[in-house]
C-alpha positions in Angstrom: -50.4 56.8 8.0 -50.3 59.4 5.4 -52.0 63.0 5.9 -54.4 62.3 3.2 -55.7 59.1 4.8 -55.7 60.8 8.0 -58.0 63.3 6.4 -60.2 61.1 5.1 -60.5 59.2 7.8 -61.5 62.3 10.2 -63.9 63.4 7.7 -66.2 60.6 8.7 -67.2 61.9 11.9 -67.3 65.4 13.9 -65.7 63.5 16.8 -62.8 62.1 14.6 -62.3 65.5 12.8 -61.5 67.7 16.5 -59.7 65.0 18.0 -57.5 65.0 14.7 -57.1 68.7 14.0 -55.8 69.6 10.0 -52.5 69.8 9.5 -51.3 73.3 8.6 -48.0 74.1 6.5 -45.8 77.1 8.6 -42.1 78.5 6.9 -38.8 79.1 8.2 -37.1 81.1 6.4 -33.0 80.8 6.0 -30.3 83.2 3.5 -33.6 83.6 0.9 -34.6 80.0 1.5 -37.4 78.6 3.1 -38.2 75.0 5.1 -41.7 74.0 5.7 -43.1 72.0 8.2 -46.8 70.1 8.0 -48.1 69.2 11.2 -51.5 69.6 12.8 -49.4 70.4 16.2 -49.0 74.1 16.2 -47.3 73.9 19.7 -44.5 71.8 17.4 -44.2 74.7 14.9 -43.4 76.9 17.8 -41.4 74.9 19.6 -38.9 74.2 16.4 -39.2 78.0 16.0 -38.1 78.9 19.0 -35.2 76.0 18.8 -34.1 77.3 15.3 -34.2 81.2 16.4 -36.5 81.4 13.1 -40.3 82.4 13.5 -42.6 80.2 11.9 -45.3 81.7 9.4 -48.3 80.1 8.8 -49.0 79.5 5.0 -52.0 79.0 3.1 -52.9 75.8 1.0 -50.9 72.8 1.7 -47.9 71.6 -0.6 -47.4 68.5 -3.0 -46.4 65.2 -1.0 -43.6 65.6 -3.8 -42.4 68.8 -3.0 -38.7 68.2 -1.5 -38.2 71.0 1.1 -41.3 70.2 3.4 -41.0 68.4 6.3 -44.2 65.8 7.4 -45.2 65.4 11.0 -48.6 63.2 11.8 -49.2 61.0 14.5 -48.8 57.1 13.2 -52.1 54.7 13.0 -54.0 55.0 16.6 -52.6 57.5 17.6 -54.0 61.3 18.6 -53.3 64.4 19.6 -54.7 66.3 22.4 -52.9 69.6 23.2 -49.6 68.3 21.8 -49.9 65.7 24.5 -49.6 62.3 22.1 -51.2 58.5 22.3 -48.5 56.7 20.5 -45.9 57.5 17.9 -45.5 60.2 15.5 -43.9 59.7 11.8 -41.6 62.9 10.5 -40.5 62.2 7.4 -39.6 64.0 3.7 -39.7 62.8 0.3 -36.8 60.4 0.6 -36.7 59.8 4.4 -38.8 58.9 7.0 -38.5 57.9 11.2 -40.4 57.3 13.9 -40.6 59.4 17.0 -41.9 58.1 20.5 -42.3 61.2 22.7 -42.2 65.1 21.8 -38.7 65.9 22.3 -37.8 63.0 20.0 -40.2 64.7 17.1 -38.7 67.9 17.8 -35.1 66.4 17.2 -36.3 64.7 14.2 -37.9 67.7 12.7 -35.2 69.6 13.4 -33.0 67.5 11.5 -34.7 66.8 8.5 -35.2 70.6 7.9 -31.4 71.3 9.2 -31.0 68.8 5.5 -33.5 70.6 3.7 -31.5 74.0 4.0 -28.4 72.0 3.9 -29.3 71.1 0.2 -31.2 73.9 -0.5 -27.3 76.4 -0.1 -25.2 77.2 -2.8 -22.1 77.4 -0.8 -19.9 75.2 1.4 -20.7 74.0 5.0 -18.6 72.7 7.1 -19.1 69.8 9.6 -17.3 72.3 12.2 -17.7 74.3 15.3 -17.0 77.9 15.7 -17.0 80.8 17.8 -16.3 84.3 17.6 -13.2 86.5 19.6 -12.9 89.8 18.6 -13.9 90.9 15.1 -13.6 87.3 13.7 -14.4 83.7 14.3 -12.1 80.2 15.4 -13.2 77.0 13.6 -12.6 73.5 14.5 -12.9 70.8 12.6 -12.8 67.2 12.7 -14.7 63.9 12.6 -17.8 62.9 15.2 -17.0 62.3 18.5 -14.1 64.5 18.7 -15.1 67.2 20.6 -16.5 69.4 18.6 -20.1 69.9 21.1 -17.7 69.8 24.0 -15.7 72.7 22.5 -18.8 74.5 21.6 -20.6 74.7 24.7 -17.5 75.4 26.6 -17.0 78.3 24.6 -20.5 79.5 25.3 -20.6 78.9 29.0 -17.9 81.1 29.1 -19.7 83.9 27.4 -18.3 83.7 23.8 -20.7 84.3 21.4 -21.3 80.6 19.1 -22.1 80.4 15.5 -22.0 75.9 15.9 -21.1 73.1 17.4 -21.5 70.9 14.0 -22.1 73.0 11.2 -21.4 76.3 9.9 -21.2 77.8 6.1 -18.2 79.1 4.4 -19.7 82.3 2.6 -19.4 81.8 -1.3 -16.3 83.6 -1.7 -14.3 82.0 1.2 -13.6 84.9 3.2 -15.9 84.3 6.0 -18.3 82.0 8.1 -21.6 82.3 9.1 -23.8 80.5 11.5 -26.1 77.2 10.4 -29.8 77.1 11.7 -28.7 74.0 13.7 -28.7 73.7 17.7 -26.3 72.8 20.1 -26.8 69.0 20.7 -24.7 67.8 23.8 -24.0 64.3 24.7 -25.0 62.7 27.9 -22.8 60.5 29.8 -24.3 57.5 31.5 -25.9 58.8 34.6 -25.6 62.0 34.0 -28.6 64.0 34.4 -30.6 66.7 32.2 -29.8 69.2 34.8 -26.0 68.6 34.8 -25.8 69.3 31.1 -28.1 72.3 30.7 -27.1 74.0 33.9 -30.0 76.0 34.7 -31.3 76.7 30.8 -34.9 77.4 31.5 -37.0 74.2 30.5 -38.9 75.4 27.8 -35.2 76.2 25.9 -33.8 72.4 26.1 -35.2 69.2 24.8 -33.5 65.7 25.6 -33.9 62.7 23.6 -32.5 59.2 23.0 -30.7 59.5 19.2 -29.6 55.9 18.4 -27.8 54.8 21.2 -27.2 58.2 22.8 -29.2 60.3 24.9 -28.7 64.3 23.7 -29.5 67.2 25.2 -30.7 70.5 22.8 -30.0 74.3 23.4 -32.1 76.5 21.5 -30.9 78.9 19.7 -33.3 81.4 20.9 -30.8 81.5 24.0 -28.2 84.7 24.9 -25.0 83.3 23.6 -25.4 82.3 19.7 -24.4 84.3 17.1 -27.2 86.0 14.9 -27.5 84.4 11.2 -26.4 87.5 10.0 -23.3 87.4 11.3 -20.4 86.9 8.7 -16.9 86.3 10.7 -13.3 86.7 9.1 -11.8 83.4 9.9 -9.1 83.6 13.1 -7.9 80.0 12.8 -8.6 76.8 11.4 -7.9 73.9 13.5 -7.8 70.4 12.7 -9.4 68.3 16.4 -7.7 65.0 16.8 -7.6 62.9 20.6 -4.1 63.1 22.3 -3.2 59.6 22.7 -1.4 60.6 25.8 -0.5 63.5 27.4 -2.1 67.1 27.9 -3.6 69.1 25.0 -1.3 70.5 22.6 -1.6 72.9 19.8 0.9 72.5 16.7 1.0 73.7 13.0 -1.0 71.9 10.1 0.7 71.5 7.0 -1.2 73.5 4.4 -2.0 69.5 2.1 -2.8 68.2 5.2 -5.0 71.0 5.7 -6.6 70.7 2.4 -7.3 67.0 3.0 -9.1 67.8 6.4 -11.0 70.6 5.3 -12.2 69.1 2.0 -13.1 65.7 3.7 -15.4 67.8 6.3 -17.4 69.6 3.3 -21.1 68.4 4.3 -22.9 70.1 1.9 -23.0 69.3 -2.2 -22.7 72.4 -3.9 -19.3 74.7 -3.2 -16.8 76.1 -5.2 -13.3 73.7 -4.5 -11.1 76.7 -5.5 -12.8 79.3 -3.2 -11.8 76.6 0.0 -7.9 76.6 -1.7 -7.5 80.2 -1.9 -8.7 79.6 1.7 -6.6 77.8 2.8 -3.7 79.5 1.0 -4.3 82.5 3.0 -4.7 81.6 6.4 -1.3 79.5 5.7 0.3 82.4 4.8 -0.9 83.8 7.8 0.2 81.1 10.0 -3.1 80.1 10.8 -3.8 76.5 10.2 -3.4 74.3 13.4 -3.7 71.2 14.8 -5.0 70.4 18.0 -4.9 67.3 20.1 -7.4 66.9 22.8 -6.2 65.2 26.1 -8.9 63.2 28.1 -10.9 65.6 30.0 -9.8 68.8 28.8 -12.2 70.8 27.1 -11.4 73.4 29.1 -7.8 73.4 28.4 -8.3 72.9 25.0 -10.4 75.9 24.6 -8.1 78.0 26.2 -4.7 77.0 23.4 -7.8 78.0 20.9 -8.7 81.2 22.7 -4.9 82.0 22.5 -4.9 82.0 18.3 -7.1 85.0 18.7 -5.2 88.2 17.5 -4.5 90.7 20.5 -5.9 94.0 20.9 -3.7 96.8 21.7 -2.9 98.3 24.6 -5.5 100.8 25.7 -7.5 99.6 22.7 -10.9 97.6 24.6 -11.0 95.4 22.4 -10.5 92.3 24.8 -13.8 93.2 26.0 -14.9 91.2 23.4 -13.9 87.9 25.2 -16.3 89.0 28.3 -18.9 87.2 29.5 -22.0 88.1 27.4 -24.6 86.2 29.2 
């Protein structure tokens, strides 16, 4: 059902028109860029809000069907809303895409996504389909392709305090010499039988969302939590490490050829508008600097491989405080 029919239709009777509220148009705003969502469920708005660390606000009018960086959210044919409790499915959808969502958490992972795209085509710059976190003054990045680790890494990193710009993508400033954070949230995986609780460990309720993706059933951190880097944040890059599965064996952290490097790194560029040379002179630095790695992942350990990554970080002096930085922070 599109909004316009929906209005229509709700204009035929005062009963219709409260149980089917008008859809309002709020912003998020991003680096000078703003996402819009149209939905008639404000408690939606604030939920993705509060998931995206980005307030909504609430604009006037509503936009074009054609206009590419809004996000639609209206309950399908028969259904309703009654305080963001729903009868039936919900369509979220954008000019060129469209799903179908059965239950709240699965809108709120849809919406999230399709704006997570908007502002992923809406950048002038490069973002990586990587994972970071921050030690000292700068940041560690890992790379590689889905299912590697990348979530596992990242939530590792911030259960153990360190401060996390992703788990799956963060942007390469335009001139290459630092990363910031993406407005997407930390989706872990669950295994089968594994419970909600398990994965969130004690995250208060209204800061997680689970869902069935596909096949697999996530569970979302907002990013409104302690522990996640501010989207201001620009990091000097540490390390860059390639994430590949041991095939046998515990983790273990080796050098990356500088080509091999460029290969990775260019093959994980998600977004469609960078500069290629900025990502060379990169690379040329941190290989002058000793600083691209591999790292192979044994089965079950996360935590092993965080700490060969939490050993890249430069170390303080003596006397200096500055491994305070690798504290707790939550």
């Amino acid at each position: 059902m599109s909004l316009d029919a929906g209005k229509r239709r709700a204009a035929g009777s005062s009963t219709d028109a409260m149980a089917n509220p008008p859809a309002r148009v709020y912003g998020f705003d991003w680096r000078g860029f703003r996402a819009r969502l149209c939905t008639a469920d404000e408690a939606l708005a604030r939920r993705v809000g509060r998931f995206l660390d980005r307030p909504p606000k609430r604009e006037a009018g509503r936009p074009s069907e054609s206009v590419d960086s809004v996000v639609w959210v209206a309950p399908e044919d028969g259904g309703h809303e009654d305080n963001g409790h729903e009868d039936g499915g919900h369509c979220v959808r954008t000019t060129d895409w469209s799903a179908r969502a059965s239950g709240p958490d699965e809108v709120l992972f849809l919406t999230l996504e399709a704006l997570g795209q908007i502002f992923l085509y809406g950048l002038k710059g490069a973002v990586l389909h990587a994972g970071a976190f921050e030690v000292g003054p700068g940041a560690i990045v890992f790379h590689g392709p889905p299912q590697i680790g990348k979530t596992s890494l990242g939530h590792a990193a911030w259960r153990r305090g360190l401060a996390v710009l992703g788990d799956d993508r963060v942007v390469l400033r335009e001139d290459a010499d630092a990363v910031e954070p993406f407005p997407k949230c930390l989706k872990l995986r669950l295994s089968p039988g594994a419970s909600v609780g398990e994965a969130s460990h004690g995250v208060p309720e209204t800061m997680t969302a689970a869902a069935l993706v596909g096949a697999e059933r996530r569970v979302m951190l907002a990013r409104a939590l302690p522990g996640f880097s501010a989207y201001d944040r620009a990091l000097p890059i540490h390390a860059l490490v390639r994430l590949e599965r041991a095939t046998s064996g515990p983790s273990r952290l080796v050098p990356l050829e500088p080509d091999a490097a460029l290969d990775a790194v260019m093959g994980c560029i998600t977004s469609p508008d960078f500069e290629p040379m900025a990502v060379v002179r990169l690379l040329k630095r941190l290989a002058e600097a000793n600083a691209l790695h591999r790292l192979a992942v044994g089965e079950h350990e996360t935590e092993a491989a965080l700490d060969l990554l939490l050993a890249l970080a430069p170390q303080p002096a003596a006397g200096s405080g500055a491994g305070d930085s690798l504290k707790p922070r939550r």
